[in-house]
C-alpha positions, 0 to 999 in steps of 0.5 A: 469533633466534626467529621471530615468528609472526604470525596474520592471518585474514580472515573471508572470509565476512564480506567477501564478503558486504559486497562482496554487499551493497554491490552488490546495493544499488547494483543496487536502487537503479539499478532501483528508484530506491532501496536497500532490504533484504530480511527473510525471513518465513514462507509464502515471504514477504519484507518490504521495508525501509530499509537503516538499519532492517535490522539492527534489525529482522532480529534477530527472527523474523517472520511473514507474515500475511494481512490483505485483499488482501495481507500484513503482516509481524507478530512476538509478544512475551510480556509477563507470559506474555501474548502481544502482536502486533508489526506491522513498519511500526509499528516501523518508524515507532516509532509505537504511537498511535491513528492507522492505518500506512497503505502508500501502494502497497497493500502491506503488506510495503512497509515503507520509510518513504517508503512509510509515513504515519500515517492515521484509519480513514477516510483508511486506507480510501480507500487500499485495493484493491478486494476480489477477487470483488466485484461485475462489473469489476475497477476500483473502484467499478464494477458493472455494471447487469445490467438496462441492461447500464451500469456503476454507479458509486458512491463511498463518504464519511463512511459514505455510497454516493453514486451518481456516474452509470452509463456505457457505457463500463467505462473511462469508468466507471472514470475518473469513479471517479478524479476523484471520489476525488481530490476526496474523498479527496486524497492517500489516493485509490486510483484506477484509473488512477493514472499519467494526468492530464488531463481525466476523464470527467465525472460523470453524475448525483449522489446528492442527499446528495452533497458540494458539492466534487462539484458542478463535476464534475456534467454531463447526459447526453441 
């Protein structure tokens, strides 16, 4: 009687990357509060994803490029023997409108759905950090008088400066920001200090153009 020879492989390899995964997965989610997948892109780089969208987007070679303060996972495609960017969060969000991708944390390698929404010009704006080397303080729309030695504070809305009031304080200053941009600006605000509520400093003086919302804000120093 002949002996059956039977040949059972396991791909090791496969296997104990799956039990990696599966564990660096619960590990993300303990810390962060959520599961998410790294793709590797250039200049050491690394664009954050869903897990459901990795293997899709995985499959091409992307890049990291410099857009403001921060980064942005593209790719090029050849249509015709012309050249078309691909931007991750777009494909992410399967959408190719008129309307902006705009990463609510600021980081443009973020691209979690939750951390994605669709957003005007405008909206997309408000949602941005202040530039590097502007002006005096490091809080948005903040700057520092150098003649009354006062922090400045003005906001910008619908292509207008409006001047908020000018403070003693560079943290008051700060915080007077806050309150108008979340009365301006809702959802997409971003602010300086964006873990705290409560009171905030009132608003010291308003442009004569500024918008009727900041009216209640509006108090007289002495």
């Amino acid at each position: 009687m002949s002996k059956l020879n039977v040949n059972f492989q396991i791909p090791y390899p496969t296997l104990i990357e799956t039990i990696f995964v599966y564990f660096l997965l619960r590990y993300r989610k303990w810390k962060y509060g959520h599961s998410f997948r790294r793709i590797k892109l250039t200049q050491n780089k690394y664009a954050i994803v869903d897990v459901e969208d990795f293997e899709t987007l995985n499959q091409y070679k992307w890049f990291a490029s410099k857009g403001g303060n921060t980064f942005y996972a593209r790719r090029t495609i050849y249509i015709n023997g012309k050249g078309k960017l691909v931007q991750m969060h777009r494909a992410v969000m399967k959408y190719n409108g008129e309307l902006f991708i705009d990463h609510i944390d600021g980081n443009g390698l973020n691209n979690r759905k939750a951390n994605l929404r669709t957003a005007t010009r405008e909206e997309n704006k408000h949602n941005s950090r202040k530039r590097r080397g502007m002006a005096d303080s490091k809080y948005i729309g903040v700057t520092l008088d150098k003649k009354t030695k006062r922090w400045r504070v003005r906001i910008g809305y619908k292509g207008k400066r409006i001047f908020l009031g000018n403070f003693d304080d560079e943290i008051e200053a700060a915080k007077a920001y806050d309150e108008a941009a979340k009365e301006l600006y809702g959802e997409f605000a971003k602010l300086n200090y964006p873990d705290e509520s409560g009171s905030a400093p009132a608003i010291s003086s308003l442009s004569p153009d500024a918008p009727a919302v900041l009216r209640p804000l509006r108090f007289s120093t002495k």
